[in-house]
PyMOL Python script that loads the backbone (N, CA, C, O; Angstrom):
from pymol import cmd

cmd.read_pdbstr("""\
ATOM      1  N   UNK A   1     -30.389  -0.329  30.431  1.00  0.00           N
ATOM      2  CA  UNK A   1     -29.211   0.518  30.520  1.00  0.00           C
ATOM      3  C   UNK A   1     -28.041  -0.246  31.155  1.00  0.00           C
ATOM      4  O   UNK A   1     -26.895  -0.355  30.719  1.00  0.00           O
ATOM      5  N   UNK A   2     -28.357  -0.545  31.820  1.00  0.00           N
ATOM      6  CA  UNK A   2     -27.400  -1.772  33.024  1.00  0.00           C
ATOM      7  C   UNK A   2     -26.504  -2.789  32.117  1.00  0.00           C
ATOM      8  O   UNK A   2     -25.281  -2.909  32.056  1.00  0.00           O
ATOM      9  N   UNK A   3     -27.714  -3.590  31.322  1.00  0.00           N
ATOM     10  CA  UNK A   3     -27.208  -4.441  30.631  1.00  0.00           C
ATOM     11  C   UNK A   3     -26.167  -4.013  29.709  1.00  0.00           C
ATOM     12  O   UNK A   3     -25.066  -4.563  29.665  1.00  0.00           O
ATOM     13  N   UNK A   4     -26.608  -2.756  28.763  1.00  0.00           N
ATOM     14  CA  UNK A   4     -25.653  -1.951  27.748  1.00  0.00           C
ATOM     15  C   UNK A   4     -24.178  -1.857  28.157  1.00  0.00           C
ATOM     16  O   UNK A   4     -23.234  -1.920  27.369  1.00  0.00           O
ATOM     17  N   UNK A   5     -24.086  -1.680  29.618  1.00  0.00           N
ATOM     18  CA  UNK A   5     -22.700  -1.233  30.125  1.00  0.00           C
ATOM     19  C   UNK A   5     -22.378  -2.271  30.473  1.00  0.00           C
ATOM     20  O   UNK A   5     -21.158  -2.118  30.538  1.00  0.00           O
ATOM     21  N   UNK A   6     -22.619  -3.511  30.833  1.00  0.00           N
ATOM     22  CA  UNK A   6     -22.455  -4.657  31.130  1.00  0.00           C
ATOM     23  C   UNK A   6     -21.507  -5.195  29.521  1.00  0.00           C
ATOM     24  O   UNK A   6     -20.338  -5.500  29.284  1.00  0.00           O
ATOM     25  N   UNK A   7     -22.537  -5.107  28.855  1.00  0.00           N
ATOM     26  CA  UNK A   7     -21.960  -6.034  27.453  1.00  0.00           C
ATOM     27  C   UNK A   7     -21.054  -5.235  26.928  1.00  0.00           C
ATOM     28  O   UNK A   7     -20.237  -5.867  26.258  1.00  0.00           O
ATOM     29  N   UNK A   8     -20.785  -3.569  26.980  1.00  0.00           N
ATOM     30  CA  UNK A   8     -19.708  -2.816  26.438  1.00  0.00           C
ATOM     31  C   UNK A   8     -18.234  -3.289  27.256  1.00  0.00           C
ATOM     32  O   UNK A   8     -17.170  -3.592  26.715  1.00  0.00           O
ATOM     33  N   UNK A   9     -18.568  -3.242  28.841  1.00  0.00           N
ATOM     34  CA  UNK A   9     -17.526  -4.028  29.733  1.00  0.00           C
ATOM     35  C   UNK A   9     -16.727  -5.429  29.605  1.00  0.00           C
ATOM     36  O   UNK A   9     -15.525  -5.659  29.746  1.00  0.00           O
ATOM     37  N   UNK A  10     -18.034  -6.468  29.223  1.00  0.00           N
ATOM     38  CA  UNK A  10     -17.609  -7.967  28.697  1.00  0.00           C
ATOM     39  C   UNK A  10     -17.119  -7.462  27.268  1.00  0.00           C
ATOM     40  O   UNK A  10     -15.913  -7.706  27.300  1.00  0.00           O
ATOM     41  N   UNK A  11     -17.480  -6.737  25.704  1.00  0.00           N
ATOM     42  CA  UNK A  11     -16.510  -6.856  25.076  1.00  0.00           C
ATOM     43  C   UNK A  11     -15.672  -5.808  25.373  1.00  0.00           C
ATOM     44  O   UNK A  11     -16.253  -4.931  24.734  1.00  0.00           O
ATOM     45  N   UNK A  12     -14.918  -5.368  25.777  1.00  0.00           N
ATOM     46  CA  UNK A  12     -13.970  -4.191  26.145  1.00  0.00           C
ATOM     47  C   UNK A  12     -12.867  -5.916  26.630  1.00  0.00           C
ATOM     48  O   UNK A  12     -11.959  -6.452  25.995  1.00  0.00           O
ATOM     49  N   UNK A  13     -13.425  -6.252  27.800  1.00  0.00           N
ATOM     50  CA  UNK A  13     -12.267  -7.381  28.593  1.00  0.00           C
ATOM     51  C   UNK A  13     -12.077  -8.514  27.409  1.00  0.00           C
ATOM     52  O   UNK A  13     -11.001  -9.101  27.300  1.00  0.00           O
ATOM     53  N   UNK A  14     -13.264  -8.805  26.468  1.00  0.00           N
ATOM     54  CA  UNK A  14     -12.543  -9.563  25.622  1.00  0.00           C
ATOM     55  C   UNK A  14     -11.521  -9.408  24.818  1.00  0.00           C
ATOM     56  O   UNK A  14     -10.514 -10.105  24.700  1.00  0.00           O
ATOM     57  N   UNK A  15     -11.928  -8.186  24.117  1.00  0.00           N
ATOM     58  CA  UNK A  15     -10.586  -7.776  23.033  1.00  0.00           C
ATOM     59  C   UNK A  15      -9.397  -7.616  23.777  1.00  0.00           C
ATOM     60  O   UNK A  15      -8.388  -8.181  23.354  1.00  0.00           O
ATOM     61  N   UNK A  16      -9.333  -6.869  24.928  1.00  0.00           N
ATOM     62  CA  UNK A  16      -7.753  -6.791  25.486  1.00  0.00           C
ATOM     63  C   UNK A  16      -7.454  -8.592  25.756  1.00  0.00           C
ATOM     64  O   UNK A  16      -6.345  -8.990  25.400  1.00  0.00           O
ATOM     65  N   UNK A  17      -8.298  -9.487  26.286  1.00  0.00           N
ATOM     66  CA  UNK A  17      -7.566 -11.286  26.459  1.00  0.00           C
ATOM     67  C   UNK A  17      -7.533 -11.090  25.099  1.00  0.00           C
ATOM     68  O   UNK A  17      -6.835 -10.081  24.995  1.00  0.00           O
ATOM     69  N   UNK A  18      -7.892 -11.469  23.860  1.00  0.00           N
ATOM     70  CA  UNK A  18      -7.571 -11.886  22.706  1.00  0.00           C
ATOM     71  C   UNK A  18      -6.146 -11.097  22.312  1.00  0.00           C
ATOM     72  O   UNK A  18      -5.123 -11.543  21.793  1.00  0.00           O
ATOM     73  N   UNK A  19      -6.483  -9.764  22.759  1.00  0.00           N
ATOM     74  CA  UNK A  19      -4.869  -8.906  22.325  1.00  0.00           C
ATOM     75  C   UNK A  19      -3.782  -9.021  23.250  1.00  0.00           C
ATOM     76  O   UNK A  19      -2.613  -8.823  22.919  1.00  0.00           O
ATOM     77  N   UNK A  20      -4.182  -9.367  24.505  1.00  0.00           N
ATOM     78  CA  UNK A  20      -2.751 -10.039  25.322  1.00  0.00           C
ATOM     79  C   UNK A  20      -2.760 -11.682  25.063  1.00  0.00           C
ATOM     80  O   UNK A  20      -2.247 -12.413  25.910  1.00  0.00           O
ATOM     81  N   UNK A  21      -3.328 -12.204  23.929  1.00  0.00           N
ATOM     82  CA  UNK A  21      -3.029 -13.618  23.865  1.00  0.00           C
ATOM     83  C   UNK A  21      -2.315 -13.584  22.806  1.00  0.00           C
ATOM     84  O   UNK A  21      -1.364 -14.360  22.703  1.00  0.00           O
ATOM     85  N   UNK A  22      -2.640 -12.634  21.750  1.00  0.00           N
ATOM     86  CA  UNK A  22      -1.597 -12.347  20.639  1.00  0.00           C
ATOM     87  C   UNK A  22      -0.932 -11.962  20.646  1.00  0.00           C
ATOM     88  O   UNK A  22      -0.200 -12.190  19.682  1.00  0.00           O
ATOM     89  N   UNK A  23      -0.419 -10.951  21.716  1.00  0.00           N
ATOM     90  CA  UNK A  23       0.948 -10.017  21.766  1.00  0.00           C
ATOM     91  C   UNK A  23       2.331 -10.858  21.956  1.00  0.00           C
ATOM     92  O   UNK A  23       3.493 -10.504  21.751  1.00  0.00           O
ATOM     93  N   UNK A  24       1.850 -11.977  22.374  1.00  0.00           N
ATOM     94  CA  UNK A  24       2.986 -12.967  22.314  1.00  0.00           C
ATOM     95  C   UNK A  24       3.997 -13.068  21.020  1.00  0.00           C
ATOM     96  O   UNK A  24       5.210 -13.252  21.115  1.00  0.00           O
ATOM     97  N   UNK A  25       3.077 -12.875  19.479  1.00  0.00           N
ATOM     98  CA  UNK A  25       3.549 -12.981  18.776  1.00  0.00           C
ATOM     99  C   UNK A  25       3.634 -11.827  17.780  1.00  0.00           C
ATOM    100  O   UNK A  25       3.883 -11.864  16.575  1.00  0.00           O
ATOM    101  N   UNK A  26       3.328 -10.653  18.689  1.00  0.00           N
ATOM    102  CA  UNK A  26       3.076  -9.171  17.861  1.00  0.00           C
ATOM    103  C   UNK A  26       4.597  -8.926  18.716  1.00  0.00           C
ATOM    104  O   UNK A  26       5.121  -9.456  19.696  1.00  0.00           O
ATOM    105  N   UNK A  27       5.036  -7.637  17.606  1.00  0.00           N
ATOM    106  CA  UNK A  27       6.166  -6.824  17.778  1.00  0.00           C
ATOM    107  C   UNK A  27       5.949  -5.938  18.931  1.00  0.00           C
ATOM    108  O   UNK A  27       4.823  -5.507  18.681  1.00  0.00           O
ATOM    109  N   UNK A  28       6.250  -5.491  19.841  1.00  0.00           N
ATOM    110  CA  UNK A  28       6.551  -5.093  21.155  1.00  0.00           C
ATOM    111  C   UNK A  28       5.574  -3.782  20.853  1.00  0.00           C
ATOM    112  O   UNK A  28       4.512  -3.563  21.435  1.00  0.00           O
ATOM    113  N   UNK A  29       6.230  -2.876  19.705  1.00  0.00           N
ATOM    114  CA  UNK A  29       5.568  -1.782  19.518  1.00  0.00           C
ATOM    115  C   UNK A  29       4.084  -1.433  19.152  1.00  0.00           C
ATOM    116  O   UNK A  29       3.422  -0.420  19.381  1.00  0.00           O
ATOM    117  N   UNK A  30       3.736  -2.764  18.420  1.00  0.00           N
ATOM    118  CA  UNK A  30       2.134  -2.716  17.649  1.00  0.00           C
ATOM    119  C   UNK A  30       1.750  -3.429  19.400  1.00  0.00           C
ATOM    120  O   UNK A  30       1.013  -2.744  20.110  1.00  0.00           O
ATOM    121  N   UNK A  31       2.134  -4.379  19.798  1.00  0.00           N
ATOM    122  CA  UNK A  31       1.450  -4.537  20.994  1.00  0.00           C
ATOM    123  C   UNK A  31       0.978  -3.272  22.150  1.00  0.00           C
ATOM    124  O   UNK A  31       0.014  -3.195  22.911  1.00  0.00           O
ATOM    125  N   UNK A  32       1.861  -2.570  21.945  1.00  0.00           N
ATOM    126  CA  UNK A  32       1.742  -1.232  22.380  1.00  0.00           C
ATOM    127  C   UNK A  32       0.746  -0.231  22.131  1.00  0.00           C
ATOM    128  O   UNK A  32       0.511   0.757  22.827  1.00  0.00           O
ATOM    129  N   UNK A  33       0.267  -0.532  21.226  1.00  0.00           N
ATOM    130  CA  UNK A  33      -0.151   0.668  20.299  1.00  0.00           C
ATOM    131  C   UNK A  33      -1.461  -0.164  20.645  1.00  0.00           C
ATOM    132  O   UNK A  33      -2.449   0.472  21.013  1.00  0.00           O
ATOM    133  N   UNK A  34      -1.506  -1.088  20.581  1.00  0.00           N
ATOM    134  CA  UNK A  34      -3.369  -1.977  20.847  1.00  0.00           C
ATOM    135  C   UNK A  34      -3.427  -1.662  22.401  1.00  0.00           C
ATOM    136  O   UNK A  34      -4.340  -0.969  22.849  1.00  0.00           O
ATOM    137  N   UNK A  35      -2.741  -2.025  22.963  1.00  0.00           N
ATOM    138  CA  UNK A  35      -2.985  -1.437  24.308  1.00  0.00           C
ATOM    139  C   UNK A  35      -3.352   0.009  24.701  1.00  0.00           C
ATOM    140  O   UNK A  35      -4.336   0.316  25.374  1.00  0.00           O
ATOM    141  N   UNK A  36      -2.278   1.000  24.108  1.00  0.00           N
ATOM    142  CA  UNK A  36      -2.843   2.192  23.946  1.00  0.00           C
ATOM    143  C   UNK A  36      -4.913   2.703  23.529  1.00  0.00           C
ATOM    144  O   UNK A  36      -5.820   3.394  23.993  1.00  0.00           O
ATOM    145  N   UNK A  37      -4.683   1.946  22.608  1.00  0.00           N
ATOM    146  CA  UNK A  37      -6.153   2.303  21.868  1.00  0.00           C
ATOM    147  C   UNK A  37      -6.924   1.470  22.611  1.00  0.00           C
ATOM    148  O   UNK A  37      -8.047   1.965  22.698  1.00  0.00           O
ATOM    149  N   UNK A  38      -6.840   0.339  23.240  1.00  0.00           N
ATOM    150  CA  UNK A  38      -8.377  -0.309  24.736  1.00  0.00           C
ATOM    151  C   UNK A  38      -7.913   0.619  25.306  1.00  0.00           C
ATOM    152  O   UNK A  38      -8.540   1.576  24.852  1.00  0.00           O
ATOM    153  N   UNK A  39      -6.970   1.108  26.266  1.00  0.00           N
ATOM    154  CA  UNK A  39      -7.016   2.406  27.173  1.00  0.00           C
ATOM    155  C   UNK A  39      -7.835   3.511  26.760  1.00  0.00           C
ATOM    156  O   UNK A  39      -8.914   3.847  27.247  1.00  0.00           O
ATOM    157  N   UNK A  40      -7.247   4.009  25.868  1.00  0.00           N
ATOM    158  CA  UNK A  40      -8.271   5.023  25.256  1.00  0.00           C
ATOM    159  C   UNK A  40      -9.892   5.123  25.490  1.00  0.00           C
ATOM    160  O   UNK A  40     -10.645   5.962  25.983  1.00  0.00           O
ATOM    161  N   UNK A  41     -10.052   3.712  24.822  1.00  0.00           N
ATOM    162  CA  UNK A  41     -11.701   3.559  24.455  1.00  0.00           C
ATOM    163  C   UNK A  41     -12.001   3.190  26.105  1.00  0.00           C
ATOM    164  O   UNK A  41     -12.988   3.815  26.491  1.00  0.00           O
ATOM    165  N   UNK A  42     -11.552   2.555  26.894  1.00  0.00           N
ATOM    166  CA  UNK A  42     -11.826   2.683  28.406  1.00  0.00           C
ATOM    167  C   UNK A  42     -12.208   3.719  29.345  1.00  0.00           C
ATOM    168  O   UNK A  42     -12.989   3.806  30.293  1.00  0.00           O
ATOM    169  N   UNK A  43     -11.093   4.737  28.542  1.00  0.00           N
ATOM    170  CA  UNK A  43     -11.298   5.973  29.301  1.00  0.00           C
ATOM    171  C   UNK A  43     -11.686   7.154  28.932  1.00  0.00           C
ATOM    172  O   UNK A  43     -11.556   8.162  29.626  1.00  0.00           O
ATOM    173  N   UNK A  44     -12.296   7.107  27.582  1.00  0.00           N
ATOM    174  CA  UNK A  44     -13.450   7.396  27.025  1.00  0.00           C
ATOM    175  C   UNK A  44     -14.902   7.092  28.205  1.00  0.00           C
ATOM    176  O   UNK A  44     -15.283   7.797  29.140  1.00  0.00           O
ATOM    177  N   UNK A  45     -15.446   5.789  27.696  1.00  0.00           N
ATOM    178  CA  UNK A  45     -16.113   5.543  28.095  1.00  0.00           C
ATOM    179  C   UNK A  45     -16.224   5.488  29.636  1.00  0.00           C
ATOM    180  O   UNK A  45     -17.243   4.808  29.759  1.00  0.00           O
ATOM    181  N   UNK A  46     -15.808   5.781  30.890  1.00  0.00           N
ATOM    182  CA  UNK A  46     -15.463   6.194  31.708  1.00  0.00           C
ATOM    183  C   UNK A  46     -15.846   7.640  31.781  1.00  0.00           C
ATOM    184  O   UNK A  46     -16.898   7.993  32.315  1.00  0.00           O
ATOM    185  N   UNK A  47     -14.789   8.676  31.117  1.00  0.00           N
ATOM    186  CA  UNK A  47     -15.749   9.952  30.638  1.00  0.00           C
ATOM    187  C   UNK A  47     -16.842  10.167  31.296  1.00  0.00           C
ATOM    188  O   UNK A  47     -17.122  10.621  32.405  1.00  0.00           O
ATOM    189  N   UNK A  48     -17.732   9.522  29.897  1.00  0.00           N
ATOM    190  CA  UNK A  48     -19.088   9.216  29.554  1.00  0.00           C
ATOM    191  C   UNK A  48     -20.211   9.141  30.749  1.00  0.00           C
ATOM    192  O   UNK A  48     -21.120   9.904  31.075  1.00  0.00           O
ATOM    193  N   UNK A  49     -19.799   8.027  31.199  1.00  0.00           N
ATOM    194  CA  UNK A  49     -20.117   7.108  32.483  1.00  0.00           C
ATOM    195  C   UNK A  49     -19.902   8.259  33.477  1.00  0.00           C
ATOM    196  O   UNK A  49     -20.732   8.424  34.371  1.00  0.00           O
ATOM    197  N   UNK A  50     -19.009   8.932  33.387  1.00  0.00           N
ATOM    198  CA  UNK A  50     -19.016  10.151  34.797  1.00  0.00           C
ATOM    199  C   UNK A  50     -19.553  11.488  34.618  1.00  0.00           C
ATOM    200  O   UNK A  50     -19.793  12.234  35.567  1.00  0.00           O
ATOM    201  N   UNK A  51     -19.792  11.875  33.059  1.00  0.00           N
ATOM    202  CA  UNK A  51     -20.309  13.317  33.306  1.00  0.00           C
ATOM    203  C   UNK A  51     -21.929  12.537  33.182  1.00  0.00           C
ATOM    204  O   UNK A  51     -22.710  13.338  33.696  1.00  0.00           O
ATOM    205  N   UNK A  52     -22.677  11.337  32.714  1.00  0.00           N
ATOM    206  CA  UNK A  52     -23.861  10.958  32.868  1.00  0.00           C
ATOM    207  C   UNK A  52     -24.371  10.845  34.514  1.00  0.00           C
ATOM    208  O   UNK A  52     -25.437  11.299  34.930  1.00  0.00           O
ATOM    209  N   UNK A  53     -23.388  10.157  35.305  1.00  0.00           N
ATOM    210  CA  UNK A  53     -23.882  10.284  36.589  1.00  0.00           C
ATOM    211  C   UNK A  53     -24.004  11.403  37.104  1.00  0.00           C
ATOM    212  O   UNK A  53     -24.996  11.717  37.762  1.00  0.00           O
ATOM    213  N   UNK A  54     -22.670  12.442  36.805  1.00  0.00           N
ATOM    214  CA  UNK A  54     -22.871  13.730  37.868  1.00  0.00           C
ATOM    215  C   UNK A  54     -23.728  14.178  37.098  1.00  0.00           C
ATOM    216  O   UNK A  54     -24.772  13.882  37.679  1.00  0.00           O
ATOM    217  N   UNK A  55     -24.050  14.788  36.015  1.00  0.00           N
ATOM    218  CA  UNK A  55     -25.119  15.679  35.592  1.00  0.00           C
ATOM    219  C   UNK A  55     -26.149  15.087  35.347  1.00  0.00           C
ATOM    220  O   UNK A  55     -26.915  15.622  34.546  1.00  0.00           O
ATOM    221  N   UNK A  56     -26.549  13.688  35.991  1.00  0.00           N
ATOM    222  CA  UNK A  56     -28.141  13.688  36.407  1.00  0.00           C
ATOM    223  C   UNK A  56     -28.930  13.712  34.918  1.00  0.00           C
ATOM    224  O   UNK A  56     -30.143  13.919  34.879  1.00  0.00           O
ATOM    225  N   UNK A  57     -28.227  13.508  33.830  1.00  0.00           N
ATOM    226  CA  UNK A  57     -28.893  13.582  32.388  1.00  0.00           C
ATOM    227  C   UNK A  57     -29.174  11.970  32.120  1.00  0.00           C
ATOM    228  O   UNK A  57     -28.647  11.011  32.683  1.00  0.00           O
ATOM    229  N   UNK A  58     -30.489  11.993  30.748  1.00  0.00           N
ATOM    230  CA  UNK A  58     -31.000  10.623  30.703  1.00  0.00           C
ATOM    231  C   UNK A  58     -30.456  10.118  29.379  1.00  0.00           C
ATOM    232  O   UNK A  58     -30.356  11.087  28.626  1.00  0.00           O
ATOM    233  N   UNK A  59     -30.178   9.326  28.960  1.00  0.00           N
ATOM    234  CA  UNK A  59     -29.849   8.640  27.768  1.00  0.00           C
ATOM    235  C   UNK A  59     -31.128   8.301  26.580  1.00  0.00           C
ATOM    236  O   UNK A  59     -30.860   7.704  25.537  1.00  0.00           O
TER     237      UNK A  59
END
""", "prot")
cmd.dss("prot")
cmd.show_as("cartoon", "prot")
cmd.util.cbc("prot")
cmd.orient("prot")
C-alpha cells in the first residue's frame, strides 16, 4: 500500500518537472490549464487519502 502512494507521488512530481520544464515554451494559458489539472488530480487524491484514513476503511 505504502509503495502504491509512493509511486502515485514520484509520478504526480514528475509530470508537473516535465510540465514546468515545458512551460517555458507553452503559451501562458495552456501552461495554466496543465497546472490546473496536476492540482486537481493532487487534490483528488488527497481526498482519497483522507476519507481512507478517517474512516478506518481497507482498500
Amino acid at each position: 500500500m505504502e509503495r502504491q502512494i509512493m509511486l502515485f507521488l514520484v509520478a504526480a512530481l514528475l509530470l508537473l518537472g516535465v510540465l514546468l520544464g515545458t512551460a517555458a515554451h507553452l503559451p501562458v494559458p495552456v501552461a495554466l490549464a496543465a497546472a490546473a489539472a496536476i492540482a486537481g488530480w493532487l487534490l483528488i487524491f488527497a481526498i482519497r487519502e483522507h476519507r481512507h484514513k478517517v474512516g478506518g476503511t481497507t482498500r
